[in-house]
N, CA, C and O atoms as a printed pandas DataFrame, in Angstrom:
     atom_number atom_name residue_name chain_id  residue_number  x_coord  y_coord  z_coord
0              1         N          UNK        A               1    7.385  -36.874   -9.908
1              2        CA          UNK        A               1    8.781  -37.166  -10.111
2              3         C          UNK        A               1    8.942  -38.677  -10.223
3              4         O          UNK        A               1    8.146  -39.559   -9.903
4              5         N          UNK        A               2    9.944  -38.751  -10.659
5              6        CA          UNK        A               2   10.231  -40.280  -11.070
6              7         C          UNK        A               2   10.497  -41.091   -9.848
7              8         O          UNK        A               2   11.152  -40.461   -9.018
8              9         N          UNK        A               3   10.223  -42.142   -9.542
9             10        CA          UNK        A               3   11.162  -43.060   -8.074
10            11         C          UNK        A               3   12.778  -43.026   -8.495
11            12         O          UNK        A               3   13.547  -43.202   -9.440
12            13         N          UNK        A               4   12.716  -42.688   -7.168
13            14        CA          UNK        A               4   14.884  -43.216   -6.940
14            15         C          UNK        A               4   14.887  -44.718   -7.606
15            16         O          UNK        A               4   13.835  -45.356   -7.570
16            17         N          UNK        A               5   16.170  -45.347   -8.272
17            18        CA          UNK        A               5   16.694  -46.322   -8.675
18            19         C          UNK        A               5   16.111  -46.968   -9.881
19            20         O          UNK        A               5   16.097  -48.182  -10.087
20            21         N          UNK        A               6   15.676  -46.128  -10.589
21            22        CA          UNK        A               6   14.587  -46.261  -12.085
22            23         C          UNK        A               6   16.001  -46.558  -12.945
23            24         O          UNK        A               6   16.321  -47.520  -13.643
24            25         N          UNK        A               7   16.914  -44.956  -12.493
25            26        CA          UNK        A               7   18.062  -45.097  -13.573
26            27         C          UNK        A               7   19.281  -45.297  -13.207
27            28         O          UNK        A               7   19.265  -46.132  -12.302
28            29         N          UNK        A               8   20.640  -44.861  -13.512
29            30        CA          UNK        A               8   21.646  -45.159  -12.997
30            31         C          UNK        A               8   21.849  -44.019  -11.202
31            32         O          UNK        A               8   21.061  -43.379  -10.506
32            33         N          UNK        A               9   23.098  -44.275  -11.153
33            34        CA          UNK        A               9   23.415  -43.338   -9.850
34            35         C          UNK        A               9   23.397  -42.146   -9.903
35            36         O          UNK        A               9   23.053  -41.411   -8.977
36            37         N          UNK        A              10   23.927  -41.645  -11.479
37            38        CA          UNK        A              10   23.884  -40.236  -11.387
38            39         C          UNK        A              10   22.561  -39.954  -12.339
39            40         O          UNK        A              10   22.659  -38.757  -12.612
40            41         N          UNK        A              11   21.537  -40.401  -12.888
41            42        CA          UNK        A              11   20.349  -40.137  -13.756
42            43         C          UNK        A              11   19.444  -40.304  -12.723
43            44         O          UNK        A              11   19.796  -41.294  -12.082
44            45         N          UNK        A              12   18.356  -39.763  -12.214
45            46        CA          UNK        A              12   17.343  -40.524  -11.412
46            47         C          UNK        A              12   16.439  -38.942  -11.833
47            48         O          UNK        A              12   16.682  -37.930  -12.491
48            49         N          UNK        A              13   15.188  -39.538  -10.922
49            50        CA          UNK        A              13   14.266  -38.503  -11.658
50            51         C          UNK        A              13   14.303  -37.097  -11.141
51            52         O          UNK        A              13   13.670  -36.289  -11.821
52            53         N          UNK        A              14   15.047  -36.542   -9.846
53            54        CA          UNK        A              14   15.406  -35.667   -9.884
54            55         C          UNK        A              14   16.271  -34.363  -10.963
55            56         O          UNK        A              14   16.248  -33.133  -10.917
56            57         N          UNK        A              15   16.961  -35.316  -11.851
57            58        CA          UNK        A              15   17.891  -34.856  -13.228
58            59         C          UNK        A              15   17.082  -34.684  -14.234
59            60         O          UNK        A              15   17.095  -33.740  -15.023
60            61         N          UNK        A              16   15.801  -36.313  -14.210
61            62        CA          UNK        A              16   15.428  -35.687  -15.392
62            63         C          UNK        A              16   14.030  -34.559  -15.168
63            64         O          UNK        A              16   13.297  -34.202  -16.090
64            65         N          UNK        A              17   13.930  -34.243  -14.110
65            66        CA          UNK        A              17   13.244  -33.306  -13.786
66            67         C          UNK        A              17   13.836  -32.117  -13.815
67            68         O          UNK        A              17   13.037  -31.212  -14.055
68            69         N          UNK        A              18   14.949  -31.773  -13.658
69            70        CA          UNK        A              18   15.756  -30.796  -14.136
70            71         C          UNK        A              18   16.032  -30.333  -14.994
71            72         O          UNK        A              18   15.990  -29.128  -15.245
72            73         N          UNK        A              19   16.479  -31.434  -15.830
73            74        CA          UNK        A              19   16.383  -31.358  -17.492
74            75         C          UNK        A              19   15.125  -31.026  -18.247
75            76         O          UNK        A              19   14.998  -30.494  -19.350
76            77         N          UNK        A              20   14.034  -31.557  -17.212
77            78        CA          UNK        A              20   12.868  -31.137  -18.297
78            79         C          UNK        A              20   12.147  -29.411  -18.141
79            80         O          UNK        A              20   11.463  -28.676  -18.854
80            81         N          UNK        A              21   12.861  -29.336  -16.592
81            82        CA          UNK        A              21   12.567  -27.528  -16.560
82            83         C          UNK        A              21   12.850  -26.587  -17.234
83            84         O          UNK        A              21   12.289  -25.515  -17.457
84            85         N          UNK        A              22   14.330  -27.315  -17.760
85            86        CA          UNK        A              22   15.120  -26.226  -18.699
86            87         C          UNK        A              22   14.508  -26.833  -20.627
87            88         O          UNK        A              22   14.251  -26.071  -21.559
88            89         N          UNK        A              23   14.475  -27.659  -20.636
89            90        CA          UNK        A              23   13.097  -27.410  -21.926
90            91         C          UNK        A              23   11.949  -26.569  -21.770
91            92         O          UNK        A              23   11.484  -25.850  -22.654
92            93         N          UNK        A              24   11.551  -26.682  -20.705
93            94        CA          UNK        A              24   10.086  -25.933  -20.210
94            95         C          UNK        A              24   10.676  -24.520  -20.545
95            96         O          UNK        A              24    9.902  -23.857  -21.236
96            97         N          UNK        A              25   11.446  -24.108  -20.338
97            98        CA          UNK        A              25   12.065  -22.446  -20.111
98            99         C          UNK        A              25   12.432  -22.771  -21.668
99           100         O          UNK        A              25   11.708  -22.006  -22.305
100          101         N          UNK        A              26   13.127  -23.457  -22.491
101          102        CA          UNK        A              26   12.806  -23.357  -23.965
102          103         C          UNK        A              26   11.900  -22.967  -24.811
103          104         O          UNK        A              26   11.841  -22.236  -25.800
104          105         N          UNK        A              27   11.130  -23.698  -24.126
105          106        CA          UNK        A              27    9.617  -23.986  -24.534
106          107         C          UNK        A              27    8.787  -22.814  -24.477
107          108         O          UNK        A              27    7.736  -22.562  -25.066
108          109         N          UNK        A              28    9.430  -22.176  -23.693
109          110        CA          UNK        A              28    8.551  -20.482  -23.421
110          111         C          UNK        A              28    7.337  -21.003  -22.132
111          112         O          UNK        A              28    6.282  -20.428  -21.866
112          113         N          UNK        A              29    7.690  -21.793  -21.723
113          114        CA          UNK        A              29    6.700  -21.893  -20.334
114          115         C          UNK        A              29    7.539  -22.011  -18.685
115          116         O          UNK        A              29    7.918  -22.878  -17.899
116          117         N          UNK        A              30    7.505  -20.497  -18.824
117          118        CA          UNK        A              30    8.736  -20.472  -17.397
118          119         C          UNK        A              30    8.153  -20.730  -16.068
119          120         O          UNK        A              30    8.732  -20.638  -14.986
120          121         N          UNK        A              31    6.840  -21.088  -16.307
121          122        CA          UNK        A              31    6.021  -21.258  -14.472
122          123         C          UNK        A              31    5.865  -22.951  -14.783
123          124         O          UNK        A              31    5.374  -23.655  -13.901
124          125         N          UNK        A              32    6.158  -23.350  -15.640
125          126        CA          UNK        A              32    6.250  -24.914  -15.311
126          127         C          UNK        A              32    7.739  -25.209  -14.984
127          128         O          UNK        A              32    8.241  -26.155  -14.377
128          129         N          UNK        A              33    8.037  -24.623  -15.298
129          130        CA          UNK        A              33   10.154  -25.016  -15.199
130          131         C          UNK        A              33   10.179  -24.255  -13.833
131          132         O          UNK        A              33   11.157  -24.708  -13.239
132          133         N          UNK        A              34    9.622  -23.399  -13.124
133          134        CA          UNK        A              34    9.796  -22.825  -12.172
134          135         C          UNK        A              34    9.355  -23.712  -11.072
135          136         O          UNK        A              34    9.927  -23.839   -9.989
136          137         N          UNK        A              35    7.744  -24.607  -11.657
137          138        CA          UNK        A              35    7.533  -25.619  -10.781
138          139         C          UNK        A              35    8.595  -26.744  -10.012
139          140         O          UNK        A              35    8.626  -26.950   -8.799
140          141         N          UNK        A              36    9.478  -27.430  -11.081
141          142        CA          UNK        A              36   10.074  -28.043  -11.268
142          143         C          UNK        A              36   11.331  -27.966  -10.686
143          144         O          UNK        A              36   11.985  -28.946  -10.329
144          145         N          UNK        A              37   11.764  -26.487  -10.561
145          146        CA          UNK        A              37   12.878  -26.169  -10.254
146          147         C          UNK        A              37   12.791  -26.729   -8.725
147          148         O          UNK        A              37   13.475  -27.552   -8.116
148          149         N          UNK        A              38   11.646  -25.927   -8.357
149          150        CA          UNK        A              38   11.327  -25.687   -6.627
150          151         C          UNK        A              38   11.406  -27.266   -6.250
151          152         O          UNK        A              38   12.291  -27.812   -5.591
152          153         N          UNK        A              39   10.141  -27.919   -6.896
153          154        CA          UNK        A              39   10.054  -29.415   -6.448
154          155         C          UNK        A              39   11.729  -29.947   -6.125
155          156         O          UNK        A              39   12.130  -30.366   -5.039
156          157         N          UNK        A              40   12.357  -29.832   -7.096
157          158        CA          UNK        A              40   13.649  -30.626   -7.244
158          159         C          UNK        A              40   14.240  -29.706   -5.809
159          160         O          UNK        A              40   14.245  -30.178   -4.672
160          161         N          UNK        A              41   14.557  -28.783   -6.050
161          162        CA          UNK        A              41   15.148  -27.716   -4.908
162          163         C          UNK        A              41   14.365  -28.447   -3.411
163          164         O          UNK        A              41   15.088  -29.024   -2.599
164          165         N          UNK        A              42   12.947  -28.346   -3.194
165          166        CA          UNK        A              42   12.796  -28.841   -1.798
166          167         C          UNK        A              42   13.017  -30.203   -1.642
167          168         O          UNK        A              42   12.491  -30.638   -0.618
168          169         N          UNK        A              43   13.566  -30.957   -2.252
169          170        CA          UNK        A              43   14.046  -32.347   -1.688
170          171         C          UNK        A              43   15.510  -32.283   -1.172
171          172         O          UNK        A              43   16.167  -33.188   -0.658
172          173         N          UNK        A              44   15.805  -31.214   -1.387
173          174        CA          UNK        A              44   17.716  -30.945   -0.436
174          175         C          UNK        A              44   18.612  -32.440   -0.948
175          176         O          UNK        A              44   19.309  -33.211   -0.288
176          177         N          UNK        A              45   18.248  -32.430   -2.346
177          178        CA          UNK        A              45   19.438  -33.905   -2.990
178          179         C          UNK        A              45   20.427  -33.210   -3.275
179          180         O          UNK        A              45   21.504  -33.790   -3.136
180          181         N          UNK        A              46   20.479  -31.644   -3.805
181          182        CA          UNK        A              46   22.171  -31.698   -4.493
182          183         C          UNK        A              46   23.046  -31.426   -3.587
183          184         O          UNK        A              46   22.951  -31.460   -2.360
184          185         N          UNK        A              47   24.015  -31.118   -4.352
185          186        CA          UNK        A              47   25.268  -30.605   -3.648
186          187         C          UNK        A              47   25.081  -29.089   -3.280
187          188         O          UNK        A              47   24.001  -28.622   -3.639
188          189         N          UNK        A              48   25.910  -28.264   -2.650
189          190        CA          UNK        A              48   25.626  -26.812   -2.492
190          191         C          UNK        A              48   25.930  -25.862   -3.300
191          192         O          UNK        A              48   25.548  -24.696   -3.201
192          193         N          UNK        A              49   27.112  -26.625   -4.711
193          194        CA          UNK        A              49   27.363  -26.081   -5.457
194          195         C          UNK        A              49   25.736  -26.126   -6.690
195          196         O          UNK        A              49   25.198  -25.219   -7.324
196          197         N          UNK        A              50   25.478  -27.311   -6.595
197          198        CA          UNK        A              50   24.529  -27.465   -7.868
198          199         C          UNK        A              50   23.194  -26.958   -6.960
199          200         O          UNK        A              50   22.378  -26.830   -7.872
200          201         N          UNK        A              51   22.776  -26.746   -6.244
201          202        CA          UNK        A              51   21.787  -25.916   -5.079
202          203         C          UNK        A              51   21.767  -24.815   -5.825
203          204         O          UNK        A              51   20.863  -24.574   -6.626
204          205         N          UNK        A              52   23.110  -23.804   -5.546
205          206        CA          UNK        A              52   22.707  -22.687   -5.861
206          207         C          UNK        A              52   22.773  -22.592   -7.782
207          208         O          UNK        A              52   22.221  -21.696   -8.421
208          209         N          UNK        A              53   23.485  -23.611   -8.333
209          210        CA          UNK        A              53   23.057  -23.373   -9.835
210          211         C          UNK        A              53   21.804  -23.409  -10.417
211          212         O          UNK        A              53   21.496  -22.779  -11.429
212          213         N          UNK        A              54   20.960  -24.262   -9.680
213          214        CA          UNK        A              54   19.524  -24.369  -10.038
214          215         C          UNK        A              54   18.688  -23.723   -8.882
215          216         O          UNK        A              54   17.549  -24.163   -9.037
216          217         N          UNK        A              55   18.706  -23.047   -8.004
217          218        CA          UNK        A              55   18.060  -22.162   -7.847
218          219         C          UNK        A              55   18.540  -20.352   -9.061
219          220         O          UNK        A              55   17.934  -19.336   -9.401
220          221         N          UNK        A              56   19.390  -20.713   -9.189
221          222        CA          UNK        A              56   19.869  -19.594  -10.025
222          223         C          UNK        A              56   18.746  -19.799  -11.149
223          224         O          UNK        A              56   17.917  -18.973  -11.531
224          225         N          UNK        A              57   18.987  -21.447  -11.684
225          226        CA          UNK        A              57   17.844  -21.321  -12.964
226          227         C          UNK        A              57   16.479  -20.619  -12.668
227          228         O          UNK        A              57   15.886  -19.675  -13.191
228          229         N          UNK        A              58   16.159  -21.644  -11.385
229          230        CA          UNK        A              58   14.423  -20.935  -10.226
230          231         C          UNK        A              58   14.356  -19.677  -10.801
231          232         O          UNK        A              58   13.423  -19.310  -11.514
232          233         N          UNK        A              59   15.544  -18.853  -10.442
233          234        CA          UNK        A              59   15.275  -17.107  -10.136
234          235         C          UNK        A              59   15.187  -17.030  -12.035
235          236         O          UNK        A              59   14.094  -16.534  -12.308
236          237         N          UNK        A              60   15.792  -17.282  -13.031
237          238        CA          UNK        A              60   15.636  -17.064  -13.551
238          239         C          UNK        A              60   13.719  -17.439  -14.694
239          240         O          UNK        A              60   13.025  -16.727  -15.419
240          241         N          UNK        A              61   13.640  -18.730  -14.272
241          242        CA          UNK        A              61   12.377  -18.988  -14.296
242          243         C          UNK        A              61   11.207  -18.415  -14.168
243          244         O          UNK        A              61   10.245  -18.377  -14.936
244          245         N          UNK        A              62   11.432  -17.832  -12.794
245          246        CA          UNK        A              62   10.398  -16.630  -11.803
246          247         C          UNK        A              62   10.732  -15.250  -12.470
247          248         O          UNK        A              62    9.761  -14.560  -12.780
248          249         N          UNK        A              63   11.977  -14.766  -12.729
249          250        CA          UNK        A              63   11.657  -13.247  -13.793
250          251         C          UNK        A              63   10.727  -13.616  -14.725
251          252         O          UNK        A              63    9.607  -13.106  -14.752
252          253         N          UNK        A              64   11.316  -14.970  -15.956
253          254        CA          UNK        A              64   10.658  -14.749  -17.414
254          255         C          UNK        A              64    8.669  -15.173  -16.973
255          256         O          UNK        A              64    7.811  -15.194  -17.856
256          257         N          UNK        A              65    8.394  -15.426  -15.622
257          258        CA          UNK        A              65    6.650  -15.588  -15.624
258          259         C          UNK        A              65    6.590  -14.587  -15.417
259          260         O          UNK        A              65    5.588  -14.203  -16.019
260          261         N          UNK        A              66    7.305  -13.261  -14.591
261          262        CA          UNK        A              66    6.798  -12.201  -14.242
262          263         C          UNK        A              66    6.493  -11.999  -12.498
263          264         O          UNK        A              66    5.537  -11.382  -12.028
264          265         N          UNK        A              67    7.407  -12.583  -11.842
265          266        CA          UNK        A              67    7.391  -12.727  -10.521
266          267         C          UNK        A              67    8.603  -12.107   -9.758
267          268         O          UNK        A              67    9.283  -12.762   -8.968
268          269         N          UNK        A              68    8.799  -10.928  -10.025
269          270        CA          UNK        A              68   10.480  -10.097  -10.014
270          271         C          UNK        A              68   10.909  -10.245   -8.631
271          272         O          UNK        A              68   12.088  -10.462   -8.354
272          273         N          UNK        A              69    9.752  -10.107   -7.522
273          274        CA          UNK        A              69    9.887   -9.716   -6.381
274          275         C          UNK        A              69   10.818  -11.592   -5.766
275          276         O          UNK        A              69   11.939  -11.607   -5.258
276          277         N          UNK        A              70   10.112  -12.667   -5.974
277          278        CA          UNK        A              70   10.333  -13.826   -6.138
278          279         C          UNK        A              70   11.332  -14.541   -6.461
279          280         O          UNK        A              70   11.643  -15.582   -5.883
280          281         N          UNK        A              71   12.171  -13.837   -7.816
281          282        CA          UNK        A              71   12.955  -13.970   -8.786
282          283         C          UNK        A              71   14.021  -13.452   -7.695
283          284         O          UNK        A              71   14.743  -14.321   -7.205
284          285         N          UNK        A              72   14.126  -12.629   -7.430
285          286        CA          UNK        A              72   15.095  -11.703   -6.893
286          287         C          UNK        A              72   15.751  -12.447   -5.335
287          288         O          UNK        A              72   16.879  -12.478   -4.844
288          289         N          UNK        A              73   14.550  -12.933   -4.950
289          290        CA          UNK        A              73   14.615  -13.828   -3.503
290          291         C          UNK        A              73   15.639  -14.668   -3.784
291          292         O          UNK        A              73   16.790  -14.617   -3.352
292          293         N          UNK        A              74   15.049  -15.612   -4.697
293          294        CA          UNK        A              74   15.759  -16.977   -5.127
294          295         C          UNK        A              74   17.142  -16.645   -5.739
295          296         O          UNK        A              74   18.072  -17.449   -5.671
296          297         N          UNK        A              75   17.248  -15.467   -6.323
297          298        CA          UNK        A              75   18.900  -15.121   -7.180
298          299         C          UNK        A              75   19.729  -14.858   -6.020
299          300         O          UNK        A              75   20.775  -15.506   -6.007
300          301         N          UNK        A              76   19.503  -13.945   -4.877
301          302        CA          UNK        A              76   19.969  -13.928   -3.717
302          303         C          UNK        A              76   20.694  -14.958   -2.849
303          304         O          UNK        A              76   21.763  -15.017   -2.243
304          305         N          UNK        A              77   19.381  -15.930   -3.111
305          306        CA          UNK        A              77   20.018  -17.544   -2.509
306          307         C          UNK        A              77   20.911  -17.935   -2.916
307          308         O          UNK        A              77   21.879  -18.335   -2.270
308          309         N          UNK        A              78   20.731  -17.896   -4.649
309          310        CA          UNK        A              78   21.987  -18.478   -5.261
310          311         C          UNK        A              78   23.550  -17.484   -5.388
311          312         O          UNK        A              78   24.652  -17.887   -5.759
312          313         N          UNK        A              79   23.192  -16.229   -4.982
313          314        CA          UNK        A              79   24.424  -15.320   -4.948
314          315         C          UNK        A              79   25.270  -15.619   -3.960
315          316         O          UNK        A              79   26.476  -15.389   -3.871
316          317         N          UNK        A              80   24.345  -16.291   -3.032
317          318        CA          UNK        A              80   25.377  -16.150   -1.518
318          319         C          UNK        A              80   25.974  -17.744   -1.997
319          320         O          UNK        A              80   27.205  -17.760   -2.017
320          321         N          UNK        A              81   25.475  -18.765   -2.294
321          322        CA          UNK        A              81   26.074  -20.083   -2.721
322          323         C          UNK        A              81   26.751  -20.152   -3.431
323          324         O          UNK        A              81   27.457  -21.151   -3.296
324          325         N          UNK        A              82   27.108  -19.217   -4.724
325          326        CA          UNK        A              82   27.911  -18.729   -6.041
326          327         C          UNK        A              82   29.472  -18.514   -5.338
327          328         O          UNK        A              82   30.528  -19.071   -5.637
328          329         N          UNK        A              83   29.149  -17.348   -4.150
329          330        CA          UNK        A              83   30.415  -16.850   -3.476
330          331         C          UNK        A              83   30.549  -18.078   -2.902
331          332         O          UNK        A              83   31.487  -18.695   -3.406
332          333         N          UNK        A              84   29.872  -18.782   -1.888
333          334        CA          UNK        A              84   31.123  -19.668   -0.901
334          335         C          UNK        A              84   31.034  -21.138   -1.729
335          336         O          UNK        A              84   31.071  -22.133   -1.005
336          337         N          UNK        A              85   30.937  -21.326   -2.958
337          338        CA          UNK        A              85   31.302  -22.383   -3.916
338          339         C          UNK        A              85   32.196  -21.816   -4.651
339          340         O          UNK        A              85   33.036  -22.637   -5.019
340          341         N          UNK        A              86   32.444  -20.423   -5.150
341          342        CA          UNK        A              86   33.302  -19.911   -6.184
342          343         C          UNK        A              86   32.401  -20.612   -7.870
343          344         O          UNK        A              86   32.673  -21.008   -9.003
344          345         N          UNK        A              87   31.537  -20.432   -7.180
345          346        CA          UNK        A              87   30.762  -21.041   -8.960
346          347         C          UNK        A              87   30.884  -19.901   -9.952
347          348         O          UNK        A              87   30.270  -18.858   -9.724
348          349         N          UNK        A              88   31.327  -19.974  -10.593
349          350        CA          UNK        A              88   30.694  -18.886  -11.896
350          351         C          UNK        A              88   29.898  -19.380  -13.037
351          352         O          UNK        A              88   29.390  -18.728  -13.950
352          353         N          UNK        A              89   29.880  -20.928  -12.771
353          354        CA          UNK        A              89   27.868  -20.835  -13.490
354          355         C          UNK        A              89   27.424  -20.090  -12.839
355          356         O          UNK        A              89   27.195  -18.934  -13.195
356          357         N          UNK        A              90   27.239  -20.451  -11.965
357          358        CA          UNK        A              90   26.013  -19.827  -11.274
358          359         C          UNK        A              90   25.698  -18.423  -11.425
359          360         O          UNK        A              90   24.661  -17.860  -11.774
360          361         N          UNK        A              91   27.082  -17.896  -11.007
361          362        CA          UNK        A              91   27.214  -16.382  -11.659
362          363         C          UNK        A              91   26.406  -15.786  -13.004
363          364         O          UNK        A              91   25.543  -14.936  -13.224
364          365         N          UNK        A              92   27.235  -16.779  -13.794
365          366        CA          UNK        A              92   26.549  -16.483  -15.228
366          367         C          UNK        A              92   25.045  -16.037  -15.571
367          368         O          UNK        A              92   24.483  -15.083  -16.110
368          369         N          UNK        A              93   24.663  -17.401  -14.888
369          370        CA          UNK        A              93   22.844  -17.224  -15.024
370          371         C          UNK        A              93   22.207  -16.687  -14.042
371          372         O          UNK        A              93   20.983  -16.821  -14.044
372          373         N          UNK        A              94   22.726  -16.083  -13.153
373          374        CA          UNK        A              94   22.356  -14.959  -12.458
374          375         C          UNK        A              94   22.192  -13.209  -13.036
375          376         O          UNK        A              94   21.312  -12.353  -12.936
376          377         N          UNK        A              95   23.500  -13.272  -13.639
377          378        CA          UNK        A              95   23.706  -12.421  -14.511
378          379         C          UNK        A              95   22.822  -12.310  -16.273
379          380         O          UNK        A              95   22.864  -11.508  -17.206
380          381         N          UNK        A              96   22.257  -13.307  -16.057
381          382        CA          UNK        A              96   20.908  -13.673  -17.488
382          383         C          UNK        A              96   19.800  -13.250  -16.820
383          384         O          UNK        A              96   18.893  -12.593  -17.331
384          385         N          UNK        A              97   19.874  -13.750  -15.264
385          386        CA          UNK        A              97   18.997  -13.734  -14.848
386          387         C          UNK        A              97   17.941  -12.103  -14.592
387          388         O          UNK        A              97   16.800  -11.656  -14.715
388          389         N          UNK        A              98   19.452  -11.709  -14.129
389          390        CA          UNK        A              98   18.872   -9.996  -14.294
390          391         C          UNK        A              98   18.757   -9.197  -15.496
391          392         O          UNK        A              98   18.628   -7.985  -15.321
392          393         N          UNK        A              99   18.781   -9.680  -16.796
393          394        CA          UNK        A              99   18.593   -9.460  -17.903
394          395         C          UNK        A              99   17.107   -9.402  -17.959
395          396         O          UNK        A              99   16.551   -8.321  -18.152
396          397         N          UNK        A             100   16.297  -10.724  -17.770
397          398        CA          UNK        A             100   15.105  -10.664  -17.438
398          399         C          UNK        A             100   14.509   -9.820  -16.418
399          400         O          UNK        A             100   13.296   -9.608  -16.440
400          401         N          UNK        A             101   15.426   -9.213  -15.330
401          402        CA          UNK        A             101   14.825   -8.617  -14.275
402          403         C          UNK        A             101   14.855   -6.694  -14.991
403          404         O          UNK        A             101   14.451   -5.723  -14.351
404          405         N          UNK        A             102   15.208   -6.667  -15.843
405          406        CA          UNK        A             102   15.575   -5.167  -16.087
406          407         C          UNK        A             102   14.348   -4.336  -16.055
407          408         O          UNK        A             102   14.228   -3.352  -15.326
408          409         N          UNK        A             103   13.262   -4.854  -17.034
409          410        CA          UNK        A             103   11.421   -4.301  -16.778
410          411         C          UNK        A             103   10.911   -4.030  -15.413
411          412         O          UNK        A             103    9.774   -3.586  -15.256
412          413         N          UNK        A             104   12.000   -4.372  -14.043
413          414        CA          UNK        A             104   11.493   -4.283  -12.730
414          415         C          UNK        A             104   12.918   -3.681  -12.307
415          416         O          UNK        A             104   12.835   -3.702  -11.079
416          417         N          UNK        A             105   13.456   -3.456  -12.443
417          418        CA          UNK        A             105   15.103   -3.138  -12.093
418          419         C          UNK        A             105   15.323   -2.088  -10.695
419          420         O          UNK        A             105   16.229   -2.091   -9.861
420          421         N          UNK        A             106   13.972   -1.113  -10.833
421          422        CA          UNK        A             106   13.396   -0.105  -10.162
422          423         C          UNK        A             106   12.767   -0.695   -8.469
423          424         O          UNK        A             106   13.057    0.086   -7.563
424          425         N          UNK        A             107   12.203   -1.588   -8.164
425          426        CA          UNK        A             107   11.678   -2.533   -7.577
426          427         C          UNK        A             107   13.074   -3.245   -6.468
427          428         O          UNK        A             107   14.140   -3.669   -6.913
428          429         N          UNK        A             108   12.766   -3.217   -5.301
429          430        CA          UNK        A             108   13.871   -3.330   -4.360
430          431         C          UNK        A             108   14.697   -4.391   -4.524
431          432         O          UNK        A             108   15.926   -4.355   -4.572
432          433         N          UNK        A             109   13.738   -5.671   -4.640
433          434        CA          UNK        A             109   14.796   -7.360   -4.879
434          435         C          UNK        A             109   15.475   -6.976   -5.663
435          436         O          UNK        A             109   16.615   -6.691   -5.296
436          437         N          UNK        A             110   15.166   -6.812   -6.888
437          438        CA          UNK        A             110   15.994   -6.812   -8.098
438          439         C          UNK        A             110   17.233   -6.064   -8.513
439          440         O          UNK        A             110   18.183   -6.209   -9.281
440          441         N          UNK        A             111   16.803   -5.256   -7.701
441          442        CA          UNK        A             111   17.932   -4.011   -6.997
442          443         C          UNK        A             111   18.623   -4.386   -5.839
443          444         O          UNK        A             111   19.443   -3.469   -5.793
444          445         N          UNK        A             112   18.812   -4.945   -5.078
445          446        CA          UNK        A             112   19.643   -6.067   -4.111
446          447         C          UNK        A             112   20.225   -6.900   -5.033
447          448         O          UNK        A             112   21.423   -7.127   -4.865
448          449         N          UNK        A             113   19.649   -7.431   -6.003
449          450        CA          UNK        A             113   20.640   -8.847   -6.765
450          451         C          UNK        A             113   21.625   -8.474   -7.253
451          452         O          UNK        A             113   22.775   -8.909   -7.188
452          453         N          UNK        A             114   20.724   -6.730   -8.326
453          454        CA          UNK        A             114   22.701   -6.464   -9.210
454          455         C          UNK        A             114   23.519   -5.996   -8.106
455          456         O          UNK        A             114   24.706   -5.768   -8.343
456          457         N          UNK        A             115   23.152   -5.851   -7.158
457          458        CA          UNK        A             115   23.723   -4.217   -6.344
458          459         C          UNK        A             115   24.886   -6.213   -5.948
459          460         O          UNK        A             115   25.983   -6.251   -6.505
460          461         N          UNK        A             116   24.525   -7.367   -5.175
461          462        CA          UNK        A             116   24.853   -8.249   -4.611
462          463         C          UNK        A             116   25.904   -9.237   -5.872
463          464         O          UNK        A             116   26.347  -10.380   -5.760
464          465         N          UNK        A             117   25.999   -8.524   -6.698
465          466        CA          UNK        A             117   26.590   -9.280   -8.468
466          467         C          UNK        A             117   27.636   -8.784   -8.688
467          468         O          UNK        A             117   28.583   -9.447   -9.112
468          469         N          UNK        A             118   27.744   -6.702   -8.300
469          470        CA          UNK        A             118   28.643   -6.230   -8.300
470          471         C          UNK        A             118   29.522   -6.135   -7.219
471          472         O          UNK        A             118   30.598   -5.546   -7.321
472          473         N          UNK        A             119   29.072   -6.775   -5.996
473          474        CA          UNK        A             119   30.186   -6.606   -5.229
474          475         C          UNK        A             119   30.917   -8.067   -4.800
475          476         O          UNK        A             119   31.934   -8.068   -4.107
């Protein structure tokens, strides 16, 4: 990751490490953007709203490698942060997220997330 104070206050390398996960997930390489996600996620910099938006990306990251059980963990995290932020990003790509989860849908996490989407 980049050092703190490279860029402005709100650019530093946490962002552009963020930014470069979600190319990575462009890119069709969802276990490097998944890397990325986590790294950024265990330094506890964002807010609780942007926490659970990018773990939302995480979960979505972790379906498209094929890690449902994983995927499902992390969408969870971000379901419960979605509700007490009122985010509906977050929502959103949660709701993408289980798009990717449908090939496992059968499988308990993944089945906690929609079951946790619809209520």
């Amino acid at each position: 990751m980049i050092p703190a104070g490279q860029f402005s206050t709100y650019f530093n390398g946490g962002t552009l490490a963020l930014r470069t996960a979600s190319c990575y997930i462009e890119a069709g390489k969802p276990r490097q953007a998944a890397a990325l996600y986590a790294e950024v996620l265990a330094a506890n910099m964002l807010s609780r709203r942007d926490q659970g938006y990018f773990l939302s990306r995480l979960a979505a990251a972790l379906a498209l490698s094929g890690e449902p059980d994983e995927a499902a963990v992390r969408g969870l995290e971000a379901a419960t942060l979605a509700t007490a932020t009122a985010s509906r990003r977050t929502t959103r790509e949660l709701e993408r997220t289980l798009q990717s989860l449908r090939p496992w849908g059968s499988r308990p996490g993944p089945r906690q997330l929609r079951e946790a989407l619809r209520g």
